[in-house]
C-alpha positions, 0 to 999 in steps of 0.5 A: 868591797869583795865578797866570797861565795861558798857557791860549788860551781857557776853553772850548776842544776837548780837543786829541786824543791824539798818535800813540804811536810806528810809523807809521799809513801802510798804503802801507808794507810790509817783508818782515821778519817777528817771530822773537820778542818779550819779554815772550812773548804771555801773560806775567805778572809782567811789572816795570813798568820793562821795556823790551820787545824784538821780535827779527826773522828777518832784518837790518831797517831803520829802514824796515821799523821805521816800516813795522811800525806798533808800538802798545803799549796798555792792553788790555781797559780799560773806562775811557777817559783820565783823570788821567795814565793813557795807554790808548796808551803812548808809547816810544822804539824802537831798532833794534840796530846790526846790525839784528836786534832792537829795543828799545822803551823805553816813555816812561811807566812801566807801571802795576802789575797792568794788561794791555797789548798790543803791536801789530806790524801785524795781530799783537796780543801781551799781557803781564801787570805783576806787581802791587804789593800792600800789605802793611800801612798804619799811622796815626800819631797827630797829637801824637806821630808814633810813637805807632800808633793804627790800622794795616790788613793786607793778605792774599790770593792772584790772586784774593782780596784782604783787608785787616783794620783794627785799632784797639785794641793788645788787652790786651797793650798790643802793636800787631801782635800776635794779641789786637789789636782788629779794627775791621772786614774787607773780602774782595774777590774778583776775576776772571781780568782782575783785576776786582773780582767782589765786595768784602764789608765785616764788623764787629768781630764778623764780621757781614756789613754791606755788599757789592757785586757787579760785573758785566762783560760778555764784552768785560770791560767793567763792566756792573752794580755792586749794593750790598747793605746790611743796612738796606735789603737782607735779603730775606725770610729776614732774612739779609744774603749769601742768594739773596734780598737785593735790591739798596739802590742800583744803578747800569748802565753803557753804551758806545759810541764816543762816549760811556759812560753811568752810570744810577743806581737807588735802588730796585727799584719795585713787582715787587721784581725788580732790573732791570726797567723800573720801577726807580726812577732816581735819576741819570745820568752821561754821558760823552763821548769823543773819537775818541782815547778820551780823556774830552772831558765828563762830565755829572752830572744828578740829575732827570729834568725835567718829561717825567719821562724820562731822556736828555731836553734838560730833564733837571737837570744838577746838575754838568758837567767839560770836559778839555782835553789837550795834543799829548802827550796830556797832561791840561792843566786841568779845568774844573767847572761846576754852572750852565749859564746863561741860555742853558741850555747847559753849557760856554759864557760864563755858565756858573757856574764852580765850581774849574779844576784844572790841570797842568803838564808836562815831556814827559808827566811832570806837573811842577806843578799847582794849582787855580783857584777864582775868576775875580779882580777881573776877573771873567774866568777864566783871567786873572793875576789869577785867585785859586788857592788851592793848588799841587802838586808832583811829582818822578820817580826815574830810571825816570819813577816818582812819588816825591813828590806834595805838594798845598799849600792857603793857611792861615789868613792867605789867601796861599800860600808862607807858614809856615801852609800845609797840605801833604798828601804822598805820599813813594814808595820804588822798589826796583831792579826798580820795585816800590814799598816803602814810601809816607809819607803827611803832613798837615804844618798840617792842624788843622782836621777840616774839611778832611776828614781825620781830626784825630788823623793825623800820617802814614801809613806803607804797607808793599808786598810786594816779591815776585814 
């Protein structure tokens, strides 16, 4: 099957980021000051489809609205754009008839468990969204669809998350039930900011056989993340989980305005000591950020070249992503490349061209997708000819929240749109206060193991806890 794209150009700048409702002029002034806002500074539990209401001291006008330069945004975020999740949040905002109050009708819907911040002027307020935990995951077996074969519980409170997988019904001969086998657990501790600390993974024995631990700087953003494994890490006790395991692999995160960098090691050299100069790099990730924080590239590079120092014009690049963006915002294709040509520079006409994923939007909700893995007989990508191998679908409720995500890839006989399809799905349920309640997952044709999903799942079924 082929499809056009009414793109301009293959390689072009990523549109920046539309401005998000107020106004950016400093030469306006009101004299209305905030006698209250709703949700108050310091709120949690905050549902995500709430609209947020700024109550003033006097009558307002739509002026002294404009004027005010009302942003509402993602607070304490470490990572930029990417994929649909808008740092700025778009809203319609409404001032009441008598001029007293106004809504703020965010056009996106808010993400569970995130801070956000609404700017009014020079004066910041944050607010928390309660967060939509699971309770239970259950996979159905491939042949009979009401057959269980594993399922995961969830538990835990602000600060630990747990989740147990079982793969056996115990003796019984019952799932659900006390004397169900555990395949393995994972805890997970998190911090103030809802920042994973550290998540430790355990057999169906209870023996510690992995974890991680991540480390965030004053500003809340990820500094470190070490992995610890049985294998590689026991220090010379032995003992996995002491004072003195050393890291398996690790990986540091820098920032700046312009672009974040992820330098990976995969030992810690000659003083056994963990981050010190002759740890033994691996890889770098550098990306690079546009003015309005969306992600402009991401390089991927897996040597050092032959100067032997990381950072430098020789380095290998094993793998490069452009991101262009619409005047929304909106994420419109990204583009992956794994050779940069004869001219040695990513990004440019001789680049080898991996895959093209791109999307489709009504206002900022995605509508259609696809991906693109061949330029077509015209050797010219971008073009009617263009061969795509798979298509997406989405739908909304009436709150803007996904409902349905369905990625549909061409079967045996080559062609899209034919009875051999195979279909991944995500089917989402909304109660009336925007907490999710239930979430199908489906391989509809998925025979083939191949394809990276286990050959024995039918479905997902996934359980939410609903209270707040």
């Amino acid at each position: 099957m082929k499809k056009g794209i009414k793109l301009c150009s293959l390689f072009l700048g990523a549109t920046l980021l539309a401005a998000c409702g107020g106004s950016d002029s400093d030469e306006n002034t009101t004299n209305v000051t905030i006698a209250q806002v709703t949700p108050a500074n310091g709120s949690t539990g905050v549902l995500v489809i709430s609209d947020i209401e700024i109550t003033f001291d006097s009558a307002a006008t739509q002026s002294d609205l404009n004027a005010m330069n009302i942003k509402l945004s993602r607070a304490n975020t470490e990572t930029p754009y990417v994929d649909g999740l808008h740092l700025n949040v778009p809203f319609n905002a409404t001032l009441a008839t008598d001029g007293m109050s106004a809504i703020l009708d965010p056009s996106i819907p808010l993400l569970n468990g995130q801070k956000y911040q609404l700017t009014i002027g020079t004066q910041n307020y944050e607010f928390e969204t309660v967060f939509n935990k699971r309770k239970r995951v259950i996979a159905h077996d491939f042949y009979d669809s009401n057959e269980v074969i594993r399922y995961t519980e969830f538990s835990g409170d602000a600060f630990h998350t747990n989740y147990v997988e079982y793969n056996s019904e115990g003796t019984d001969s019952q799932w659900f039930t006390a004397d169900d086998q555990v395949d393995f657990r994972v805890e997970e501790e998190t911090n103030s900011n809802n920042q994973i600390v550290t998540r430790s993974t355990f057999d169906a024995m209870n023996n510690l056989v992995s974890y991680k631990v991540f480390e965030y700087a004053a500003n809340g953003k990820l500094e470190r993340e070490s992995n610890f494994d049985a294998q590689f890490s026991e220090g010379n006790d032995g003992i996995l989980g002491t004072n003195d395991d050393i890291p398996a692999y690790f990986y540091l995160f820098t920032y700046s305005a312009s672009e974040n960098q992820v330098l990976g090691f995969d030992s810690v050299g000659a003083d056994g000591t963990p981050f010190t100069s002759d740890d033994n790099q691996t890889s770098l990730r550098r990306v690079i950020i546009n003015s309005d924080n969306t992600i402009a590239h991401i390089y991927s590079f897996s040597a050092d070249g032959s100067d032997n120092v990381w950072g430098t014009d020789d380095d290998t690049i094993s793998r490069g992503e452009q991101f262009a963006y619409n005047n929304d915002g909106n994420l419109l294709y990204i583009i992956e490349a794994n050779e940069n040509g004869d001219d040695n520079t990513l990004f440019t006409s001789d680049d080898n061209i991996l895959d093209i994923s791109f999307w489709d939007y009504t206002g900022l909700q995605r509508t259609s997708g696809g991906l693109i893995t061949g330029a077509g007989s015209d050797a010219t990508w971008m073009t009617n000819d263009d061969d795509v191998i798979s298509t997406k679908e989405y739908a909304y409720n009436q709150h803007g929240q996904r409902t349905l995500y369905r990625h549909i890839y061409f079967g045996d006989d080559g062609e899209l749109g034919t009875s051999d399809d195979r279909i991944l799905e995500f089917v989402t349920e909304f109660d009336s206060n925007g907490f999710a309640t239930v979430e199908y997952f489906r391989l509809i044709n998925y025979f083939d193991p191949s394809y990276g999903f286990p050959a024995e799942i039918l479905y997902e079924t996934t359980e939410f806890d609903t209270t707040y």
